[in-house]
MIDOSE-1310 file (N, C-alpha, C; in nm, 2 decimals, decimal comma, always signed):
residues 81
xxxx	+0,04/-1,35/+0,09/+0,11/-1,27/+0,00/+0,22/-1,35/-0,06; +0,21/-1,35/-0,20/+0,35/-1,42/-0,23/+0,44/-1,34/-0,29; +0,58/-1,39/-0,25/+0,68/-1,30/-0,29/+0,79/-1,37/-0,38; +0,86/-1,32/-0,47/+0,93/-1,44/-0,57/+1,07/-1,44/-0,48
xxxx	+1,11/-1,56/-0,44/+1,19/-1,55/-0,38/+1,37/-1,52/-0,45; +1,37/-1,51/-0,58/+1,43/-1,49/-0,71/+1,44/-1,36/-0,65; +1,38/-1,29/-0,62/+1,35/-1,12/-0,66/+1,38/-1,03/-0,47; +1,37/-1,16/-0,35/+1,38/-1,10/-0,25/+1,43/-1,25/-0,17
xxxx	+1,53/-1,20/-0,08/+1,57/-1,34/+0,04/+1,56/-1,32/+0,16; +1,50/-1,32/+0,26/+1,52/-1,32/+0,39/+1,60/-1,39/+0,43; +1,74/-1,35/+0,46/+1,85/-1,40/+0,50/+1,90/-1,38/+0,63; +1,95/-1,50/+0,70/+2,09/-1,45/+0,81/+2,19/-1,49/+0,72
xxxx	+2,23/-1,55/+0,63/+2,38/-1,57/+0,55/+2,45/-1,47/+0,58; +2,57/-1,44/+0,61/+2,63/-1,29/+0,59/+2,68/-1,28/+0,45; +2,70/-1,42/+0,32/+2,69/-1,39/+0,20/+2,63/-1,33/+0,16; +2,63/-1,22/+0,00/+2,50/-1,15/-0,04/+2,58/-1,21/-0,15
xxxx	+2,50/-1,28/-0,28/+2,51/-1,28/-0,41/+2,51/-1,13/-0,45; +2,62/-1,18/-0,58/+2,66/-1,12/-0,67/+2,54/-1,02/-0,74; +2,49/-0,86/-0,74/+2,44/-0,85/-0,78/+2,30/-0,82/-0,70; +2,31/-0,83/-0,54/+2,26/-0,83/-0,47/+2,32/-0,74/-0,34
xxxx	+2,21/-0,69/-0,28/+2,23/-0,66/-0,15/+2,23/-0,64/-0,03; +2,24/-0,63/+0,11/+2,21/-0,70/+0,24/+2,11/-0,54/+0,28; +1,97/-0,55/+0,31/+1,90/-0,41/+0,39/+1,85/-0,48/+0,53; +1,88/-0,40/+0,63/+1,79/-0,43/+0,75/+1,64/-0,33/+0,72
xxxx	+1,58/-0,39/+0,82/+1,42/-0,35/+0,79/+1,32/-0,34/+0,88; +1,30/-0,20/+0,95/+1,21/-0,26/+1,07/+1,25/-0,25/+1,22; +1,16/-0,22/+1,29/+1,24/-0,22/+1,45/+1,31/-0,31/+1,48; +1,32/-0,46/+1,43/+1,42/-0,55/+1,47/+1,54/-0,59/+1,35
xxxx	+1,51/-0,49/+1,24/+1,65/-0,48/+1,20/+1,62/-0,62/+1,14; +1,53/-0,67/+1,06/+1,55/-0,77/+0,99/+1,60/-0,78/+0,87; +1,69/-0,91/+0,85/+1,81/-0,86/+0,70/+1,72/-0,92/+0,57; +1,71/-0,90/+0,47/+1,69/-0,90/+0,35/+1,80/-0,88/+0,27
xxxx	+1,77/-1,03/+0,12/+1,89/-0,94/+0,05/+1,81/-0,93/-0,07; +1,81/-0,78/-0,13/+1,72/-0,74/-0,26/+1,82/-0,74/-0,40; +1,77/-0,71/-0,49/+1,86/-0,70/-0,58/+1,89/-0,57/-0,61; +2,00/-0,54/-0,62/+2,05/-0,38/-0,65/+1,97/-0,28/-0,79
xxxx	+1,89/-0,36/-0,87/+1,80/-0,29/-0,95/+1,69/-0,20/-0,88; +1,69/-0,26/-0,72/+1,55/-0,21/-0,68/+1,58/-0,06/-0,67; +1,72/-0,04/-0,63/+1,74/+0,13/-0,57/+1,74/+0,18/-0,73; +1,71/+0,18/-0,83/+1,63/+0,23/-0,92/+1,53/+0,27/-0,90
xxxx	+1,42/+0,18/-0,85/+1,23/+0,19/-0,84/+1,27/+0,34/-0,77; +1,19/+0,40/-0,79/+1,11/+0,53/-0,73/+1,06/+0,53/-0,60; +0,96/+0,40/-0,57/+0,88/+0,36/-0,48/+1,03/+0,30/-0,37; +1,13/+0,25/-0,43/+1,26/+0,22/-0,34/+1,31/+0,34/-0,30
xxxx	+1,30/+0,42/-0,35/+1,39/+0,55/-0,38/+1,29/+0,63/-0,26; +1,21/+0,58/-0,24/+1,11/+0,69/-0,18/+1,14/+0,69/+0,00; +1,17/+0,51/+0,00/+1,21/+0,43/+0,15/+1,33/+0,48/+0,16; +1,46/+0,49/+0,07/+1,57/+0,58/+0,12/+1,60/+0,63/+0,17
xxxx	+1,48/+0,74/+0,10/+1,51/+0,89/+0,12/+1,44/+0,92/+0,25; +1,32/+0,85/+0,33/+1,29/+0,84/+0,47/+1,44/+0,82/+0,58; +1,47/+0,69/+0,46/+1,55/+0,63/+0,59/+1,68/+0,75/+0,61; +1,69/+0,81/+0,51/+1,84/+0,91/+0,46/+1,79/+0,98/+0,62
xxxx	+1,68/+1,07/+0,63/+1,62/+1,15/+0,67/+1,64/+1,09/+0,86; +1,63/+0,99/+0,90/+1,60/+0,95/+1,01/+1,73/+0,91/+1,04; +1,83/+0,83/+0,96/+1,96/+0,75/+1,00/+2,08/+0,82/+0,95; +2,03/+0,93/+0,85/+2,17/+0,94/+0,81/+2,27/+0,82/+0,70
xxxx	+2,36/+0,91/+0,70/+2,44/+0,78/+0,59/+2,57/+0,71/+0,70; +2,55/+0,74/+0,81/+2,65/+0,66/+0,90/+2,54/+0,55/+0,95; +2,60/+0,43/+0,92/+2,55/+0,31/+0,98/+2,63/+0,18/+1,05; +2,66/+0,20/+1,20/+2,74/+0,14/+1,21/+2,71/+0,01/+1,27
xxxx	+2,62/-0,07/+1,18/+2,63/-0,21/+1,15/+2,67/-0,25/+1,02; +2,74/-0,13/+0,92/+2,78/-0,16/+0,81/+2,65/-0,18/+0,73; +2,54/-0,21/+0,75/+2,41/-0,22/+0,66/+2,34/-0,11/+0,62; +2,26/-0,09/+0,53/+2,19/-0,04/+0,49/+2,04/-0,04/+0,56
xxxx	+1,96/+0,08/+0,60/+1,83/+0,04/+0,74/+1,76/+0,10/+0,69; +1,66/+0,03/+0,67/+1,52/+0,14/+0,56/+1,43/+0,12/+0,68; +1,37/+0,26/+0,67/+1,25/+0,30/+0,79/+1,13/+0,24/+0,74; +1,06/+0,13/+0,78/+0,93/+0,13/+0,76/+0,94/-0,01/+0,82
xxxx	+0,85/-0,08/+0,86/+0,80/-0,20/+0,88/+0,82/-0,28/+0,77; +0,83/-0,42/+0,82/+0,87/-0,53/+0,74/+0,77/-0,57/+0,64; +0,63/-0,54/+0,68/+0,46/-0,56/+0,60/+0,48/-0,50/+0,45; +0,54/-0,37/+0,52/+0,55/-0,22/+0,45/+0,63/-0,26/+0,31
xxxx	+0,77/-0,31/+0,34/+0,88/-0,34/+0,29/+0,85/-0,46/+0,20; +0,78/-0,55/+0,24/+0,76/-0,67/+0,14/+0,62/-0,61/+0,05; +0,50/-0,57/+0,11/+0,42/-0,51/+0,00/+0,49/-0,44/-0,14; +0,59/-0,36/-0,08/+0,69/-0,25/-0,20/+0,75/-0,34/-0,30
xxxx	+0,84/-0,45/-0,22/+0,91/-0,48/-0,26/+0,84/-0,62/-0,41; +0,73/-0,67/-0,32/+0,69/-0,72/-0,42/+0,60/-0,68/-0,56; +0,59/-0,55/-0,56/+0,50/-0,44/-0,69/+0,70/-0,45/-0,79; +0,81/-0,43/-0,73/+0,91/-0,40/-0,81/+0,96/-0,56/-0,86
x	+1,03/-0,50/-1,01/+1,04/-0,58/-1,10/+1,20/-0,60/-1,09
């Protein structure tokens, strides 16, 4: 599967460019940094709203934790523009 890496990073940096965001992802909490356009997509919006549902808005690794597997997360992530 290819992913643009413009459009998604698998990061440990604790930097997140400008315009960008840091999400964990997955039972092991892997970081990604997406671009903040994504929480637009619907299909983003949809992983949210799981995650809202399971975690709450207290997160206290300071990150952002979307419920689904990492497979899950990169399939999505690579359909959004």
């Amino acid at each position: 599967m290819a992913i643009r890496l413009a459009s998604i990073i698998s990061s440990n940096s604790k930097k997140v460019p400008k315009g960008y965001l840091a999400v964990y992802v997955g039972e092991n909490q892997k970081r990604f940094v997406i671009p903040v356009s994504y929480l637009n997509q619907p299909s983003f919006q949809d992983l949210l709203d799981l995650s809202e549902e399971e975690f709450g808005y207290s997160h206290p690794t300071g990150g952002l934790r979307i419920l689904c597997d990492e497979d899950m997360f990169l399939n999505i992530t690579s359909l959004l523009h």
